[in-house]
Backbone as a ProteinNet text record, in pm:
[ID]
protein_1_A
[PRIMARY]
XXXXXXXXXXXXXXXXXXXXXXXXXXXXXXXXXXXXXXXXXXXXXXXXXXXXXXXXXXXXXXXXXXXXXXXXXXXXXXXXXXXXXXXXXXXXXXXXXXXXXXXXXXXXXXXXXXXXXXXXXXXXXXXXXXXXXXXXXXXXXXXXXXXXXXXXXXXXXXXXXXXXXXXXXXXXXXXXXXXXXXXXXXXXXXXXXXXX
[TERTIARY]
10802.9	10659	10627.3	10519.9	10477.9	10352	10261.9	10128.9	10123.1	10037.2	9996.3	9828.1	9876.9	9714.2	9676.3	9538	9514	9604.1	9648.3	9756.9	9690.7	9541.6	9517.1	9545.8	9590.4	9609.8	9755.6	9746.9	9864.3	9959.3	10120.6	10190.6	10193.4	10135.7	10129.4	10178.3	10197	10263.9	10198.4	10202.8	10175	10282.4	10317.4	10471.5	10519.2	10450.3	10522.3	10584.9	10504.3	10558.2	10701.3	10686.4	10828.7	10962.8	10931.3	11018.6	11061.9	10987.4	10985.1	11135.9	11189.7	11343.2	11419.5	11391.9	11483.4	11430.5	11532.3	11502.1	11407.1	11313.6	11246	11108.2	11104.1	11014.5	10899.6	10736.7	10654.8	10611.8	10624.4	10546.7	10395.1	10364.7	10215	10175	10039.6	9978.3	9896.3	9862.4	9779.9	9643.2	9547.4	9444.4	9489.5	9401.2	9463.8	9506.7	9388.7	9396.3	9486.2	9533.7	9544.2	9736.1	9765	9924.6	9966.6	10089.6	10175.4	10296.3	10302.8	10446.4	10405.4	10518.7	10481.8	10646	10657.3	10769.6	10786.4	10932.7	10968.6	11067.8	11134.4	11222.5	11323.2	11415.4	11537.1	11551.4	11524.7	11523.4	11411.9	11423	11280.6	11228.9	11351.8	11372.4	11307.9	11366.7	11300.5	11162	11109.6	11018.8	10914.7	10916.1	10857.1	10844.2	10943.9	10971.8	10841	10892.9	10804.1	10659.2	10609.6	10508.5	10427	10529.9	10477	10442.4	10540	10509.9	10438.5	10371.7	10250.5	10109.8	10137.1	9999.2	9976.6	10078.4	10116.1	10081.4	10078.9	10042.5	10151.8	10274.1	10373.2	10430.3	10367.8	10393.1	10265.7	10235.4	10187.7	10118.8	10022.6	9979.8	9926.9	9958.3	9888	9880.9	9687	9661.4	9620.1	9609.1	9583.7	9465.2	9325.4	9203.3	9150	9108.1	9043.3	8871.9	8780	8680	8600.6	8451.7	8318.3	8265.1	8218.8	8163.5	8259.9	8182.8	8264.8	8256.6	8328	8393.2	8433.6	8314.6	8325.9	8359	8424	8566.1	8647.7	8609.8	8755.1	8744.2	8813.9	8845.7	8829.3	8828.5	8833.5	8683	8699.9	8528.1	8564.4	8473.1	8451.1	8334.4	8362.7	8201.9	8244.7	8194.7	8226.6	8209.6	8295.7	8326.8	8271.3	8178.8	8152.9	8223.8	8276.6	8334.4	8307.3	8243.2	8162	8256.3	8305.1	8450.7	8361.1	8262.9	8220.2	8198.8	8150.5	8146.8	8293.9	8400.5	8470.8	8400.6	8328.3	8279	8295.5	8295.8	8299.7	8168	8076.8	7970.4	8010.9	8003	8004.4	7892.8	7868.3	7750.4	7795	7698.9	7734.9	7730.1	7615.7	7628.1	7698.1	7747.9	7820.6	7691.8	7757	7675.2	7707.2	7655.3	7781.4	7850.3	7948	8124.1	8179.4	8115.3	8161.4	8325.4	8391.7	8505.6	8511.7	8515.5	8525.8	8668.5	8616.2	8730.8	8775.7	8867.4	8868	8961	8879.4	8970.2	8975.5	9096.8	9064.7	9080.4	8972	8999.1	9013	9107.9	9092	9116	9034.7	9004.7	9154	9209.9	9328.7	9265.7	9210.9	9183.6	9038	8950	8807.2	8834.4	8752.5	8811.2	8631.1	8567.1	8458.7	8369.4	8371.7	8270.5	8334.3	8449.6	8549.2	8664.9	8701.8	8760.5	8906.2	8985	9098.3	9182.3	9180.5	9166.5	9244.6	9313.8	9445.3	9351.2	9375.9	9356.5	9476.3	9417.1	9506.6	9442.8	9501.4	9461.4	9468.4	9394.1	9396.5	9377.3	9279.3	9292.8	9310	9329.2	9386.6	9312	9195.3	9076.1	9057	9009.8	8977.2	8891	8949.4	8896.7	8826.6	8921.7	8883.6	8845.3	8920.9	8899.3	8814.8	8840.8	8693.8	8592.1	8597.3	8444.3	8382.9	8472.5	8395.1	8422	8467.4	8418.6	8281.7	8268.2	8148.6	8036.7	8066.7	7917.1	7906.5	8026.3	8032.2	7929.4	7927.7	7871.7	7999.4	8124.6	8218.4	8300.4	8234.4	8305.1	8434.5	8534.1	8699.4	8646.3	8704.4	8679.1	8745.9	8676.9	8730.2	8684.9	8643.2	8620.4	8479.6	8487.3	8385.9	8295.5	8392.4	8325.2	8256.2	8300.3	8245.1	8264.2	8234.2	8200.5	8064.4	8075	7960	7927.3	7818.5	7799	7800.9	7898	7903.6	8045.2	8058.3	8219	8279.5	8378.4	8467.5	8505.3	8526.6	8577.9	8744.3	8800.8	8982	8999.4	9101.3	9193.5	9284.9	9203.6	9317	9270.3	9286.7	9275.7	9268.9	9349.2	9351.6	9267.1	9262.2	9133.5	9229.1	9186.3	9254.1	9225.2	9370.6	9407.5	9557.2	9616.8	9774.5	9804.5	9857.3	9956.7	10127.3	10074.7	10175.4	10258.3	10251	10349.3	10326.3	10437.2	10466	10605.6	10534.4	10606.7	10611.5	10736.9	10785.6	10798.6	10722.1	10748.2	10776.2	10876.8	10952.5	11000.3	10978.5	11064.1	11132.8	11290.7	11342.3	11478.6	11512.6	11635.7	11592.3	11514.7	11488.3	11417.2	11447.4	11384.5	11522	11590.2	11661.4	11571.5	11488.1	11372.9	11294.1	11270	11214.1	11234.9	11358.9	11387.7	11377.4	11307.7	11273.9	11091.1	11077.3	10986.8	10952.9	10853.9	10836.2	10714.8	10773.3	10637.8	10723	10542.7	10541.5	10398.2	10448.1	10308.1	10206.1	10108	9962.3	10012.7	9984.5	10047	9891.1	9774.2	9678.2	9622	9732.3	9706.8	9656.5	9784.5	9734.2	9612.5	9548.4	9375.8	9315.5	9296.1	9220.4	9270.3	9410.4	9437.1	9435.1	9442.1	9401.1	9259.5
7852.2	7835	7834.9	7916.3	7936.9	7913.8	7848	7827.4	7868.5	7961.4	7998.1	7924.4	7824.4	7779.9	7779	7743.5	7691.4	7629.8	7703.4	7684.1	7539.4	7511.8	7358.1	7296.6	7300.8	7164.2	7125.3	6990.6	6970.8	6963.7	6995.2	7001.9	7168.4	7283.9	7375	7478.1	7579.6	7709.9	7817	7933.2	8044.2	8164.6	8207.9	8262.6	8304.8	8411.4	8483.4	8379.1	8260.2	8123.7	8108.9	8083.4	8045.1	8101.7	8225.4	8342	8424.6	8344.2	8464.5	8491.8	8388.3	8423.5	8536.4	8535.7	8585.3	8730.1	8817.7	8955.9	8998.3	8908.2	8886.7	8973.8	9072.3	9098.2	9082.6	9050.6	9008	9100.6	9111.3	9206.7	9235.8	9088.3	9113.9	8959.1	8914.5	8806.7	8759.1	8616.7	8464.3	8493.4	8496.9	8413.1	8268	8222.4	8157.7	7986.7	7982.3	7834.1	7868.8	7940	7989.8	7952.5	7880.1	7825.6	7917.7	7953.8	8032	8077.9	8170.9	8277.1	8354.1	8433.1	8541.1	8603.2	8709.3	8786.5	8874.7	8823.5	8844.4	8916.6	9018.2	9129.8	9118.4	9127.8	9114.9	9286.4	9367.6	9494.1	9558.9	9634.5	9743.3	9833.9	9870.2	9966	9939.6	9803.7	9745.9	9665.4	9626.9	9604.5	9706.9	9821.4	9936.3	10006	9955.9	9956.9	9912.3	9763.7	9687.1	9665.5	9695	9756.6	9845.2	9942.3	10064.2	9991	9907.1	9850.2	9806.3	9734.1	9629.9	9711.1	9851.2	9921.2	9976.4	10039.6	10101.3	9975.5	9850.6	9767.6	9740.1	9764	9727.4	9561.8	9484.1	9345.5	9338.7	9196.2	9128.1	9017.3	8932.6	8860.9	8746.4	8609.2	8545.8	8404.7	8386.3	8232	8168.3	8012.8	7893.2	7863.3	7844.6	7786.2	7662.3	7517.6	7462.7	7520.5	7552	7511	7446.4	7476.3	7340.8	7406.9	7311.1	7331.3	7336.8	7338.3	7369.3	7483.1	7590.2	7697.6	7747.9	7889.2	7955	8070.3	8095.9	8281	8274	8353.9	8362.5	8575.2	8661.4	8758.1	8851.8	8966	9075.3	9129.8	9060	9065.5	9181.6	9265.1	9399.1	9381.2	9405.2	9432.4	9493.3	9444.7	9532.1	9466.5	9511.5	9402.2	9499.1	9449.2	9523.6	9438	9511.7	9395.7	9419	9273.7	9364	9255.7	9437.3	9336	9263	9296.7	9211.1	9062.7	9068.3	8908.6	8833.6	8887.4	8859.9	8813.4	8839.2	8856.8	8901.1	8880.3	9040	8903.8	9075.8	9038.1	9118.9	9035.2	9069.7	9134.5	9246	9293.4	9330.8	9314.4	9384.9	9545.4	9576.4	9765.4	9803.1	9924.4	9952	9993.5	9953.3	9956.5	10088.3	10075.2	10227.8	10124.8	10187	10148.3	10058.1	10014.8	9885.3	9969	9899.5	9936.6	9822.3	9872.9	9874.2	9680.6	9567.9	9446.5	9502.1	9413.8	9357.6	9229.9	9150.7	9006.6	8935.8	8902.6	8838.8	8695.1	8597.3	8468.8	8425.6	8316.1	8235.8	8088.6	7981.4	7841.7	7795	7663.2	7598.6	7481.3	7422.6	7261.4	7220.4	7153.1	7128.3	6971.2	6901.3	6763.9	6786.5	6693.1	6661.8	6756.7	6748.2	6848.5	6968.9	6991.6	7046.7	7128.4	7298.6	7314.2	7383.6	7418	7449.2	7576	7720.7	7808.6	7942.7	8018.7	8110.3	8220.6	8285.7	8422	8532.3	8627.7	8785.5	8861.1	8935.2	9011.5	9173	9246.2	9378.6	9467.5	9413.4	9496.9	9357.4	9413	9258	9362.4	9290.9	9319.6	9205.1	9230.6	9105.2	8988.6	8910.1	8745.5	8796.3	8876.6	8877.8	8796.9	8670.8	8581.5	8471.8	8499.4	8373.5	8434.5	8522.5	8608.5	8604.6	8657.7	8709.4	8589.2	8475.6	8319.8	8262.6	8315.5	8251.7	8344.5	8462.8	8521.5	8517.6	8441.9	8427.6	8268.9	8195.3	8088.9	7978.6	7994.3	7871.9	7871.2	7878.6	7881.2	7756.3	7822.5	7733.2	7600.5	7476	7386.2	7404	7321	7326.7	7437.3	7554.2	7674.9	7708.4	7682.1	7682.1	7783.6	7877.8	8007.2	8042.1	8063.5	8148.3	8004	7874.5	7786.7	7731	7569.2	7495.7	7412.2	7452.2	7347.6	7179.7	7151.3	6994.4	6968	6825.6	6771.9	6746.9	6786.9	6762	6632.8	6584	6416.4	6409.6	6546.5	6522.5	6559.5	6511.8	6443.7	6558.5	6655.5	6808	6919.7	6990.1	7071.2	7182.6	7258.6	7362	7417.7	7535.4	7590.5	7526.9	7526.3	7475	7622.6	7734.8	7833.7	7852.8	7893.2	7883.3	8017.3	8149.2	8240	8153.5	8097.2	8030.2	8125.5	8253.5	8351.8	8476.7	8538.9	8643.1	8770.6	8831.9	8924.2	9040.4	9132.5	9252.6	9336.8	9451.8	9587.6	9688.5	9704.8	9788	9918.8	10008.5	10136.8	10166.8	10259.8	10270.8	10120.3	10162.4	10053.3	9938.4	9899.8	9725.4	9654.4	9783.2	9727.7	9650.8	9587.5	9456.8	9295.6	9321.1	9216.6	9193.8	9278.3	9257.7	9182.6	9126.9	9007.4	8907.3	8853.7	8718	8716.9	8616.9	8544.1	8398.6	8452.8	8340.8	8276.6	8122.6	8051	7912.2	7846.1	7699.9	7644.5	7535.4	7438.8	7395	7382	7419.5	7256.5	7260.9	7099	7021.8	7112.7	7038.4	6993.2	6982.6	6958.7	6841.3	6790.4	6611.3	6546.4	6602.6	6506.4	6590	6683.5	6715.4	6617.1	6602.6	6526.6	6319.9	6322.3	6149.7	6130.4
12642.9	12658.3	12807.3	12823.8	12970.7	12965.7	13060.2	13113	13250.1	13263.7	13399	13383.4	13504.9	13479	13697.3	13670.6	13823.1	13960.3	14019.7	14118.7	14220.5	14215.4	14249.6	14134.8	14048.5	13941	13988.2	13953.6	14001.8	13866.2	13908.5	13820.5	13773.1	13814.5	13709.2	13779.9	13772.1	13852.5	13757.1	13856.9	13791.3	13777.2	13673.1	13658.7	13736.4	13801.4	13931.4	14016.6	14057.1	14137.6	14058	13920.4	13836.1	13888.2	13868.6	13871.8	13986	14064.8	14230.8	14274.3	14270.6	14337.4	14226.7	14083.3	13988.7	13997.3	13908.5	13910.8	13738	13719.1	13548.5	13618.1	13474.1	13513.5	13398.2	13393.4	13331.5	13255.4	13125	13030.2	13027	12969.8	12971.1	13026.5	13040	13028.3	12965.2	13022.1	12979.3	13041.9	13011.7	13075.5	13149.5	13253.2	13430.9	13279.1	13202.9	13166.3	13047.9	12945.3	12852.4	12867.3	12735.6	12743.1	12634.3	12616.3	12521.3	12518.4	12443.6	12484.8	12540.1	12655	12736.3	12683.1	12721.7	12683.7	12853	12844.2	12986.5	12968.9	13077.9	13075.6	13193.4	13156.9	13273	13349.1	13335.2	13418.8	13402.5	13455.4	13467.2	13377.7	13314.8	13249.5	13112.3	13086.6	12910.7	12923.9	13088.4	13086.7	13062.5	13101.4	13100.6	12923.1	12840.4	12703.6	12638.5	12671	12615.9	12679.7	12787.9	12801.4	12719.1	12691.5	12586.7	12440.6	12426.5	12260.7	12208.8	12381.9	12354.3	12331.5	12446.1	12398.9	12266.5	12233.4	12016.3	11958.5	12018	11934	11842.6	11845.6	11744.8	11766.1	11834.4	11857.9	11838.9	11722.9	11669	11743.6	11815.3	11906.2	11809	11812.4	11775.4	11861.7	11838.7	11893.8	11779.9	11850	11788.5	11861.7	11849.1	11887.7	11850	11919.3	11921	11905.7	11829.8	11870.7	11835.5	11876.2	11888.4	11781.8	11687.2	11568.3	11464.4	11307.7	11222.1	11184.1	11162.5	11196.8	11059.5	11029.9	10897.4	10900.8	11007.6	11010.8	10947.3	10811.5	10760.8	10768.3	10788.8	10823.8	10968.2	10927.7	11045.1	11073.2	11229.5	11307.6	11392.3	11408.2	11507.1	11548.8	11713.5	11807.3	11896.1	12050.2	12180.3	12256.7	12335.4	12508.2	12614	12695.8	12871.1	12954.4	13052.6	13118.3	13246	13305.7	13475.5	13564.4	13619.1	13704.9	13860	13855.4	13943.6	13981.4	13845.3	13809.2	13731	13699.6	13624.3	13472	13425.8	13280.7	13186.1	13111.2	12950.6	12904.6	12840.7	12698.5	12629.8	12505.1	12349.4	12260.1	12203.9	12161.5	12036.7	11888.2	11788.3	11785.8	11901.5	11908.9	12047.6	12040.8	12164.7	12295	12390	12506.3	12629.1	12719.3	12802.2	12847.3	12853.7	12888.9	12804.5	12731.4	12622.7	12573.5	12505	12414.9	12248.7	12172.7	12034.5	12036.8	11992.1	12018	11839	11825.6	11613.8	11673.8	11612	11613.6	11464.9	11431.6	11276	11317.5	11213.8	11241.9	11093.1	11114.1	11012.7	10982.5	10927.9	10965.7	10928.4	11019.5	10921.5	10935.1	11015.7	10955.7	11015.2	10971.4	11064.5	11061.7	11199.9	11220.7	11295.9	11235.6	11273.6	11321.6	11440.6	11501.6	11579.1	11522.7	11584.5	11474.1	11473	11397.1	11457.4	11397.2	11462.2	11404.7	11457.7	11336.3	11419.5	11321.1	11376.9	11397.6	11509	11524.8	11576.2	11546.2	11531.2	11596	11756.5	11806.9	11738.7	11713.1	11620.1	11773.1	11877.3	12030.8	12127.4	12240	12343	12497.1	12462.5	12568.1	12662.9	12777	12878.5	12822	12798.5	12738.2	12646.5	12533	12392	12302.3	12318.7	12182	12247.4	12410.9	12427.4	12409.8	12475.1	12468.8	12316.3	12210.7	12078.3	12000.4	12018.2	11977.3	12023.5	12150.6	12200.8	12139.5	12125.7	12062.6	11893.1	11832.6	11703.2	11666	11792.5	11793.9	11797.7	11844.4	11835.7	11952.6	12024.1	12173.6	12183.5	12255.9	12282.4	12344.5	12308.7	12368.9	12510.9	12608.4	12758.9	12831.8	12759.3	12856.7	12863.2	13049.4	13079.2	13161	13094.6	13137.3	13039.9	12925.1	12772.9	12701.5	12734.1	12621.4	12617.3	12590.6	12617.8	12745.7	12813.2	12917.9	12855.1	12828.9	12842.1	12898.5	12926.8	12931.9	12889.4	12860.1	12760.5	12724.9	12633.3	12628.8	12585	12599.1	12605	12707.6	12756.4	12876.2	12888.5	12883.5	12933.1	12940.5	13096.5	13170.7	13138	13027.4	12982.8	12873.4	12855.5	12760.2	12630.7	12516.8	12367.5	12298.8	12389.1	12354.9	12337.5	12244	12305	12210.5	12305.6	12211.3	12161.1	12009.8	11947.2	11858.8	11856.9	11764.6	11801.1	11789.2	11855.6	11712	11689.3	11612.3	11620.8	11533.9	11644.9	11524.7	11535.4	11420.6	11487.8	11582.9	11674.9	11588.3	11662.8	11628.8	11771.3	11774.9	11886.9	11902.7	12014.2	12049.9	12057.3	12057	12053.8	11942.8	11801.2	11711.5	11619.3	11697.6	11627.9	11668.6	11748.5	11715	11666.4	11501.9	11447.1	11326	11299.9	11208.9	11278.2	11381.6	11470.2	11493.3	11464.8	11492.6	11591.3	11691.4	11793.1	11774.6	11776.1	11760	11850.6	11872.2	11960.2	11889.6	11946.1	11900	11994	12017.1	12103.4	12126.7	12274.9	12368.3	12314.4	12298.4	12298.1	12134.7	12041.6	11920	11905.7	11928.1	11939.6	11983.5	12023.4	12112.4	11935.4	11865	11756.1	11669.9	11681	11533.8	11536.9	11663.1	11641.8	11662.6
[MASK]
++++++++++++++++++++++++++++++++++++++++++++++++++++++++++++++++++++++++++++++++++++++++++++++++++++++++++++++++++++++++++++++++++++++++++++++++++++++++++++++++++++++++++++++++++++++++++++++++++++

């Protein structure tokens, strides 16, 4: 489990910091607050592999979300992301816009705890702040994030968005499809503040 979060927080590093001395090289990434699995590569060669795999989409992406409200996604949502690199932004629109690109995110609820629900999603595309972005225009913005959430303060005692890529699965074709009888999963550090 890796978190690349805010290099002023204390306690936290950002992978490249992790890894700087070693010869690992980074597949893909986290959003800055965003905790999970990352899939890391010891040469160049299979990093460049698995690069490719991730765009075919033959690895499987999944998060775990905290959010605000109680929370009635159960399947596969399609809209469109703009993303204005100026501002570091993406908007979410149900019609396509110019330059927009086509998201699909599937959600689905596992437990609601008050005013607050807690519910798996499945990346179908892995666009710039996909699942915050198209939570927040679904109406259930991530707790903690305060870019694409709610202007209020949070009342848990932790720093990070209540996002975590907790599973990771592999429908490989080619030489590295002996990882596809494994399955990677972790448990979201920020479970515990939903469940007491």
């Amino acid at each position: 489990e890796c978190a690349t979060r805010d290099k002023s927080s204390e306690n936290t590093y950002s992978v490249e910091e992790l890894f700087e001395d070693t010869k690992i090289y980074i597949v893909h990434r986290l959003d800055r607050l965003t905790e999970g699995l990352l899939i890391l590569a010891k040469n160049k060669d299979v990093a460049k592999e698995l690069e490719e795999i991730f765009r075919t989409r033959q690895i499987s992406k999944y998060y775990m979300a905290g959010v605000n409200g109680n929370c009635t996604l159960n399947g596969i949502y399609t809209a469109f992301l703009y993303k204005d690199s100026n501002k570091a932004l993406v908007t979410v629109t149900d019609t396509p816009t110019p330059y927009s690109k086509e998201i699909i995110t599937e959600f689905n609820v596992i437990h609601w705890y008050c005013d607050y629900s807690l519910i798996d999603v499945k990346l179908h595309t892995g666009r710039t702040h996909q699942i915050r972005a198209h939570l927040k225009f679904l109406g259930y913005p991530i707790i903690n994030d305060s870019k694409y959430g709610q202007n209020q303060t949070s009342t848990f005692d932790y720093n990070g968005y209540f996002l975590t890529s907790y599973k990771l699965e592999f429908n490989i074709t080619g030489k590295l499809n002996y990882l596809n009888d494994k399955v990677f999963k972790i448990s979201p550090s920020w479970l515990k503040y939903l469940e007491n």
